[in-house]
DRENDO-1510 file (C-alpha; in Angstrom, 1 decimal, always signed):
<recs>
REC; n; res; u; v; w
REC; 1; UNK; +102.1; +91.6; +57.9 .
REC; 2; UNK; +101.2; +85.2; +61.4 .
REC; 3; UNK; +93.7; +68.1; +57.0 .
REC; 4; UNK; +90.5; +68.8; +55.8 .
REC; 5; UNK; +88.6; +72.5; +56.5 .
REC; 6; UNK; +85.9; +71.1; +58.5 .
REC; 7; UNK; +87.8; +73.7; +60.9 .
REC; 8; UNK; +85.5; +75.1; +64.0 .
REC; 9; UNK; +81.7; +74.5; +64.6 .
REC; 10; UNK; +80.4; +77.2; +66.9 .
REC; 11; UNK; +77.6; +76.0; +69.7 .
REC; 12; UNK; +73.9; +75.3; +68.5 .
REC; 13; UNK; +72.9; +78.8; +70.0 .
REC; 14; UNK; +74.8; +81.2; +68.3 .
REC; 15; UNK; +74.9; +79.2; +64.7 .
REC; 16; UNK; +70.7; +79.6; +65.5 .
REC; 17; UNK; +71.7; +83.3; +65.4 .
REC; 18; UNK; +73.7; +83.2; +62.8 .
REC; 19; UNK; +72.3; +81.2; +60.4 .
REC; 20; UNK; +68.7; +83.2; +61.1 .
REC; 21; UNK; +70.1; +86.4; +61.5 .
REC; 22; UNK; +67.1; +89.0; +62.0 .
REC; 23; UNK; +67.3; +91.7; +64.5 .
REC; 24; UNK; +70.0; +92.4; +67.1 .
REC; 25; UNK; +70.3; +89.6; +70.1 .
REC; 26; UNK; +67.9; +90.6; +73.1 .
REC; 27; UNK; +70.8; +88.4; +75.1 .
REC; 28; UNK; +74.1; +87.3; +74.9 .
REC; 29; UNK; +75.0; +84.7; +72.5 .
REC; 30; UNK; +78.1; +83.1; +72.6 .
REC; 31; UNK; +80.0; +80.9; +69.9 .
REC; 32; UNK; +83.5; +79.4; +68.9 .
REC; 33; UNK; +85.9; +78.4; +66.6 .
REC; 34; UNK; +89.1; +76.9; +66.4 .
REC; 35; UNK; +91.8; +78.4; +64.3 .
REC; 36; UNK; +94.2; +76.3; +62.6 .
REC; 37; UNK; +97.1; +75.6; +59.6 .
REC; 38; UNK; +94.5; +74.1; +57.5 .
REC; 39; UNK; +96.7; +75.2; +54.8 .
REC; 40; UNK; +99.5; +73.0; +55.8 .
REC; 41; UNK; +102.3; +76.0; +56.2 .
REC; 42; UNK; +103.9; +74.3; +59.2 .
REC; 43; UNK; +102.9; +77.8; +61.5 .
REC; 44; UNK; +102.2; +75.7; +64.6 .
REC; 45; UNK; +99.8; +78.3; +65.6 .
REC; 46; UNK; +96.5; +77.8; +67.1 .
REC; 47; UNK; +93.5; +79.8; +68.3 .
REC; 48; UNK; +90.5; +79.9; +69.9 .
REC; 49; UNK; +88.4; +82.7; +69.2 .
REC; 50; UNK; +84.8; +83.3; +71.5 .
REC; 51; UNK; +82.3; +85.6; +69.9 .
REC; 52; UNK; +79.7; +87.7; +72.6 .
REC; 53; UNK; +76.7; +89.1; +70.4 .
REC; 54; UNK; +74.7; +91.7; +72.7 .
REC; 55; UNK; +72.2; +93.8; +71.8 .
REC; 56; UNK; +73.9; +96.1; +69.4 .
REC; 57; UNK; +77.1; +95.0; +69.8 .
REC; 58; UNK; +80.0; +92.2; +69.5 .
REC; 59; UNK; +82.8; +91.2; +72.0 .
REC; 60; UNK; +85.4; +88.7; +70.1 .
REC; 61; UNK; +88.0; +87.5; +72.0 .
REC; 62; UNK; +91.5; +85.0; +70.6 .
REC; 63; UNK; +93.3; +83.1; +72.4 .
REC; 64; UNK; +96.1; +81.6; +70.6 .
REC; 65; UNK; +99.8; +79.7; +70.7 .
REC; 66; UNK; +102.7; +79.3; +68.4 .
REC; 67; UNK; +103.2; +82.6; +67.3 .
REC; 68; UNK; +106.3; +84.0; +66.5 .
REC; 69; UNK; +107.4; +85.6; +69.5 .
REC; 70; UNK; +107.4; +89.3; +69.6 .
REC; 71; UNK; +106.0; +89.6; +66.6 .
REC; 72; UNK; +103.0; +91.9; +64.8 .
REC; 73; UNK; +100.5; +89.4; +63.2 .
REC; 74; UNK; +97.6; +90.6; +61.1 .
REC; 75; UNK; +94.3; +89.0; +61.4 .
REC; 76; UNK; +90.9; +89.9; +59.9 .
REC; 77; UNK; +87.7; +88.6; +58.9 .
REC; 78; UNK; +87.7; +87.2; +55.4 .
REC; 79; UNK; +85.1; +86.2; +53.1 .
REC; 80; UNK; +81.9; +87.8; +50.9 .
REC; 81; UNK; +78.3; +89.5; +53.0 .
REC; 82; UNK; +76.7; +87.5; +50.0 .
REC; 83; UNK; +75.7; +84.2; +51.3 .
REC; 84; UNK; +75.6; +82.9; +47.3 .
REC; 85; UNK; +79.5; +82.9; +47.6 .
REC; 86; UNK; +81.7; +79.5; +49.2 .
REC; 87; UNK; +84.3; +81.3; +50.8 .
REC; 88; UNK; +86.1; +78.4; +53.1 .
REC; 89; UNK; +89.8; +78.0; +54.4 .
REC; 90; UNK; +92.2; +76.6; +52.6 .
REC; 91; UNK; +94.0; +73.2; +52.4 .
REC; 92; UNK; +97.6; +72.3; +51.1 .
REC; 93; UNK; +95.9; +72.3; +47.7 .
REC; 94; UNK; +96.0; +75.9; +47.1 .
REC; 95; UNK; +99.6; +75.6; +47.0 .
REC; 96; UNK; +99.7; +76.6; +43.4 .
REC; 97; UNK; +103.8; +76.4; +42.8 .
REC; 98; UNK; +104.0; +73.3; +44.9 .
REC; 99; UNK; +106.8; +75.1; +47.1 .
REC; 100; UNK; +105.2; +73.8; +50.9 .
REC; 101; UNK; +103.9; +77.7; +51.1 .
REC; 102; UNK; +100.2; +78.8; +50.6 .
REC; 103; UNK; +101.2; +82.0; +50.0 .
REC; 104; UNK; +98.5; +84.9; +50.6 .
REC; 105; UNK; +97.3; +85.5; +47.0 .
REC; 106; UNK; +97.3; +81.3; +46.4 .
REC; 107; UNK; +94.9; +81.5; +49.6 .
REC; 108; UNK; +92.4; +84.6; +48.4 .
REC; 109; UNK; +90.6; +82.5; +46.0 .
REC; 110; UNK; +89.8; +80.4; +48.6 .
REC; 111; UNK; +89.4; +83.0; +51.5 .
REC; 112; UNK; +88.0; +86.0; +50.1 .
REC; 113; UNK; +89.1; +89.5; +50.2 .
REC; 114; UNK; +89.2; +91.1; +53.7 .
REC; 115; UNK; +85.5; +91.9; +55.3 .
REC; 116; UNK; +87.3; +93.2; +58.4 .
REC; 117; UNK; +90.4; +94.1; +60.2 .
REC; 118; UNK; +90.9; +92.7; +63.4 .
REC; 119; UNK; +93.2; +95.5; +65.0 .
REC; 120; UNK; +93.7; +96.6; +68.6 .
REC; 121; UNK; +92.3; +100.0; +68.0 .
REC; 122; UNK; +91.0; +102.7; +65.3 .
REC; 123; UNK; +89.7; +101.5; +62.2 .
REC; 124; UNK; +88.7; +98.3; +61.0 .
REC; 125; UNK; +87.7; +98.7; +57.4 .
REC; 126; UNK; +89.8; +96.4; +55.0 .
REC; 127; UNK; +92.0; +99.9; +54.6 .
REC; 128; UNK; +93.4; +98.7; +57.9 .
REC; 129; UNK; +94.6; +95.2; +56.7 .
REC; 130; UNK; +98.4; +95.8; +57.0 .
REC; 131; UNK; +98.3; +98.2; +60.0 .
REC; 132; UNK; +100.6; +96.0; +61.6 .
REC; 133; UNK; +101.2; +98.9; +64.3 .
REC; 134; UNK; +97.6; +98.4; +65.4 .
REC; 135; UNK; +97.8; +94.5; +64.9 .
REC; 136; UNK; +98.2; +92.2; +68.1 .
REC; 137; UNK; +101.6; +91.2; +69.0 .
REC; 138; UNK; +102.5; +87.9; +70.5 .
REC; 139; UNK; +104.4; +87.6; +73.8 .
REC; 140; UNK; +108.2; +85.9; +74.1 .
REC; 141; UNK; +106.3; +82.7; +74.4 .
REC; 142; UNK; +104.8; +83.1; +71.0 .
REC; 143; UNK; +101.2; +83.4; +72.9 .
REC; 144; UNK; +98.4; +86.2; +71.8 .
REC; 145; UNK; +95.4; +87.8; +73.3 .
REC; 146; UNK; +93.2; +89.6; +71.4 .
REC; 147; UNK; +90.0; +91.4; +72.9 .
REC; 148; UNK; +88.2; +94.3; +70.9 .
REC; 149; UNK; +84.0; +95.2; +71.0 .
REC; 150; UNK; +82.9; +96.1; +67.6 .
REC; 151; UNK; +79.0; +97.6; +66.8 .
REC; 152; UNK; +76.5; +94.7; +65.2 .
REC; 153; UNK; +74.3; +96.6; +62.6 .
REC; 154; UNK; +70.6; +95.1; +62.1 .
REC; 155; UNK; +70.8; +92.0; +59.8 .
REC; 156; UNK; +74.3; +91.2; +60.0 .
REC; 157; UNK; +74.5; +88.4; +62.2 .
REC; 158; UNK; +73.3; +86.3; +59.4 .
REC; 159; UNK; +76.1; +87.8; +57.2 .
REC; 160; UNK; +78.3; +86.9; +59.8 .
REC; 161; UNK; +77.6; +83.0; +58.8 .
REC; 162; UNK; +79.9; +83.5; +55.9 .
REC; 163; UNK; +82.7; +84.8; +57.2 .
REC; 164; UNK; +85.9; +83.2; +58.8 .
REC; 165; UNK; +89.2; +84.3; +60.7 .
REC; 166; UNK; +92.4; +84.1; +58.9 .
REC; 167; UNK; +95.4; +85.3; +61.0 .
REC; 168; UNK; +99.3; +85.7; +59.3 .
REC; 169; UNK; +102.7; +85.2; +60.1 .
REC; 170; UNK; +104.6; +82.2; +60.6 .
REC; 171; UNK; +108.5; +81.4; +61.6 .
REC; 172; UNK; +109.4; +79.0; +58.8 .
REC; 173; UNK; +113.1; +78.5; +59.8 .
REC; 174; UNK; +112.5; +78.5; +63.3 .
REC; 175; UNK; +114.9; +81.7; +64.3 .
REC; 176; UNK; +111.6; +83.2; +66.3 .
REC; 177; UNK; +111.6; +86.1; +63.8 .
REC; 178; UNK; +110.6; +87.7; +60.4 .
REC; 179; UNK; +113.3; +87.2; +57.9 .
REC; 180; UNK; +114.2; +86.9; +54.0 .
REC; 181; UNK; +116.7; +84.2; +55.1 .
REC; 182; UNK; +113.6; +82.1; +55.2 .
REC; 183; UNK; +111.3; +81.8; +52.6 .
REC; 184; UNK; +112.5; +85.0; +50.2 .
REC; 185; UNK; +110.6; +88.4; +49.7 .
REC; 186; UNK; +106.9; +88.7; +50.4 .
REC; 187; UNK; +105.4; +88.2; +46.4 .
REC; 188; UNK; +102.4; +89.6; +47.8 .
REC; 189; UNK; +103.8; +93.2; +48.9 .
REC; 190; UNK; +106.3; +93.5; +46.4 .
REC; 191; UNK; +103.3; +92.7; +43.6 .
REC; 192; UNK; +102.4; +96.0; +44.9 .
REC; 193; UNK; +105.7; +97.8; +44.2 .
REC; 194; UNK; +107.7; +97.7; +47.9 .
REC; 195; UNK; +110.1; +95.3; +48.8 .
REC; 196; UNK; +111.9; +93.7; +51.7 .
REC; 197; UNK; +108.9; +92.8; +53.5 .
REC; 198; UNK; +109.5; +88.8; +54.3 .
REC; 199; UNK; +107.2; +86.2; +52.8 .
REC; 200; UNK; +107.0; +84.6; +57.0 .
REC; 201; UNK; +105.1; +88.2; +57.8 .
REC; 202; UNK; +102.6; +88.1; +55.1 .
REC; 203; UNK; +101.9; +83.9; +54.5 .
REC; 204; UNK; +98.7; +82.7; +56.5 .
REC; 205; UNK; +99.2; +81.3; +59.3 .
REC; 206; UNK; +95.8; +80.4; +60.9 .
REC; 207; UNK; +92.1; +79.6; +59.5 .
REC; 208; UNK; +89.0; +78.7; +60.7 .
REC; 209; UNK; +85.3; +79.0; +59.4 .
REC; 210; UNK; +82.2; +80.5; +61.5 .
REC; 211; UNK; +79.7; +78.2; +62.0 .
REC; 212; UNK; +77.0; +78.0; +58.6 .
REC; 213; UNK; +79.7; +78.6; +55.9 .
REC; 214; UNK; +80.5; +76.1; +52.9 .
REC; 215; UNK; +83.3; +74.5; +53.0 .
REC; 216; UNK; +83.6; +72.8; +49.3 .
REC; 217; UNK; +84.9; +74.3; +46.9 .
REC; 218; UNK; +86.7; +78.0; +45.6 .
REC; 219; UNK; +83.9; +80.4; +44.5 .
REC; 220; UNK; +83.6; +80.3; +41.0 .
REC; 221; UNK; +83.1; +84.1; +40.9 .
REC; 222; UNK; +86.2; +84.9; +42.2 .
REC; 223; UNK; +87.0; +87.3; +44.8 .
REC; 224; UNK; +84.4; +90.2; +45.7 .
REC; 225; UNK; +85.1; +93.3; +45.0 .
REC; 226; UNK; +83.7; +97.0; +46.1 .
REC; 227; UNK; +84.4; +99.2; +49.3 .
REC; 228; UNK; +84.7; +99.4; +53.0 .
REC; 229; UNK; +83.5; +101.9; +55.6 .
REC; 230; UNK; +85.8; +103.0; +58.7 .
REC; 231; UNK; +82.9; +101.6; +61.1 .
REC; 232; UNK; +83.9; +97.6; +61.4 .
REC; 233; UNK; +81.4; +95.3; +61.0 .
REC; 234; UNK; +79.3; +98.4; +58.8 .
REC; 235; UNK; +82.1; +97.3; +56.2 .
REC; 236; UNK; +80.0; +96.6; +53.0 .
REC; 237; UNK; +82.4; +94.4; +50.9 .
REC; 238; UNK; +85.8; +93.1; +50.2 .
REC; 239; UNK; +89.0; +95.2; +48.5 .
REC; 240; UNK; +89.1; +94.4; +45.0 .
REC; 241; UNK; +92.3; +93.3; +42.9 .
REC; 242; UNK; +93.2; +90.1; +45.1 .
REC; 243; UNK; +93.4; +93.3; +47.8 .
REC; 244; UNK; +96.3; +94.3; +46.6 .
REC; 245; UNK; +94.4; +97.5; +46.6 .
REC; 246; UNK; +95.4; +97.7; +50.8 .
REC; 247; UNK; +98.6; +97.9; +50.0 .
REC; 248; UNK; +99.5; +101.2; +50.0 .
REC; 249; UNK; +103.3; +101.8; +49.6 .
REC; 250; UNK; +103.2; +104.0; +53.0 .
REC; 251; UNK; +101.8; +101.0; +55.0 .
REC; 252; UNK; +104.2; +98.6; +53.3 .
REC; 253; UNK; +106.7; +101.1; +54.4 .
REC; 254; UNK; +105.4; +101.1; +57.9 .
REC; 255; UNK; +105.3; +97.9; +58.0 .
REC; 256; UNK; +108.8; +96.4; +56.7 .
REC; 257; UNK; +110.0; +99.3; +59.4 .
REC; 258; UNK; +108.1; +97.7; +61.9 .
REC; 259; UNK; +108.9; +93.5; +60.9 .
REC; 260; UNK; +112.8; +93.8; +60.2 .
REC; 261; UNK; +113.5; +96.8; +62.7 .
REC; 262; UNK; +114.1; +99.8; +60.1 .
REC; 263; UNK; +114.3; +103.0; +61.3 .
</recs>
């Protein structure tokens, strides 16, 4: 709506388990990864994110810095469930028009559509990708916490292996808010017919891979397309037209309300 992508290797353990997949954990596994401007935005963000896989069941917490403050920033699983594709983060390469931005849709090929969306509550299908009233918020320092326990269906913890967190929102002119002033209208949202949303809300701002995916290069196949389920992690594939498809004009709505102070 915040150098090269080696990015974060998780612990021996939980790569093991995700690499081997199989049948749910009989005890807790835990991983990390580092997320980072791997695509060279100047966001100053970082995150830590620690994944707990129990049983049935997954506990992912972030930790992160150099937000904007006060702020809604979206985050969400990104990626393919088929482990044929090489979704990876991307570098200052993807910057297509060479204007210092990766922009959203110059970072999808790269990324993948949305697999899941990280929100505080309620759904988490890709349909939730620009709930930015559900999204985390960072503090006046710029920091954010994120804690949320999502159900692990049979078999997907080697899925998980080809996934990675991408988190937007970055303060490019340094005023500690969302503006136009900055880096111009969102292309992304108004591609999908609603303007005034600011590029800052919607650019990537963080990236970094779970432990077992590629990192070379941008699937040749192109972004996934198909469906997602309302249950989470039971979310089958990614939104299809470069997920413009999430973009709804009444979440836009809702969300330009809730980044410039509408309403």
């Amino acid at each position: 709506m915040r150098p090269a992508v080696s990015a974060a290797l998780a612990v021996p353990t939980a790569a093991t388990l995700l690499v081997l997949g199989g049948t749910s954990a009989s005890a807790e596994d835990r991983y990390t990864m580092t997320l980072r401007d791997t695509m060279g935005n100047g966001s100053g963000a970082t995150a830590t994110v620690i994944m707990d896989i129990h049983d049935d069941e997954m506990t992912l917490k972030i930790t992160g810095k150099g937000f904007v403050p006060n702020a809604p920033h979206a985050q969400h699983f990104h990626g393919s469930f088929d482990v044929n594709k090489d979704f990876t983060c991307p570098t200052p390469a993807a910057d297509a028009d060479g204007d210092g931005q990766v922009t959203t849709e110059e970072g999808l090929p790269t990324y993948g559509d949305i697999i899941i969306s990280l929100t505080t509550e309620g759904d988490t299908s890709p349909k939730s990708g620009l709930a930015v009233d559900r999204m985390p918020v960072a503090d006046a320092k710029g920091r954010l916490t994120y804690e949320r326990t999502f159900p692990l269906p049979n078999g997907s913890g080697r899925k998980l292996r080809n996934l990675h967190v991408v988190q937007h929102g970055l303060d490019a002119n340094g005023n500690e808010k969302y503006d136009l002033g900055a880096l111009g209208e969102s292309t992304f949202a108004r591609s999908a017919g609603v303007k005034g949303i600011p590029e800052e809300a919607t650019n990537p701002a963080t990236c970094g891979t779970v432990s077992g995916a590629a990192v070379g290069a941008a699937p040749s196949g192109g972004v996934d397309t198909g469906g997602g389920s309302s249950d989470g992690l039971e979310a089958k594939g990614a939104l299809g037209g470069g997920a413009v498809a999430i973009l709804a004009a009444g979440a836009l709505v809702a969300c330009r309300r809730r980044l410039t102070g509408e309403g």
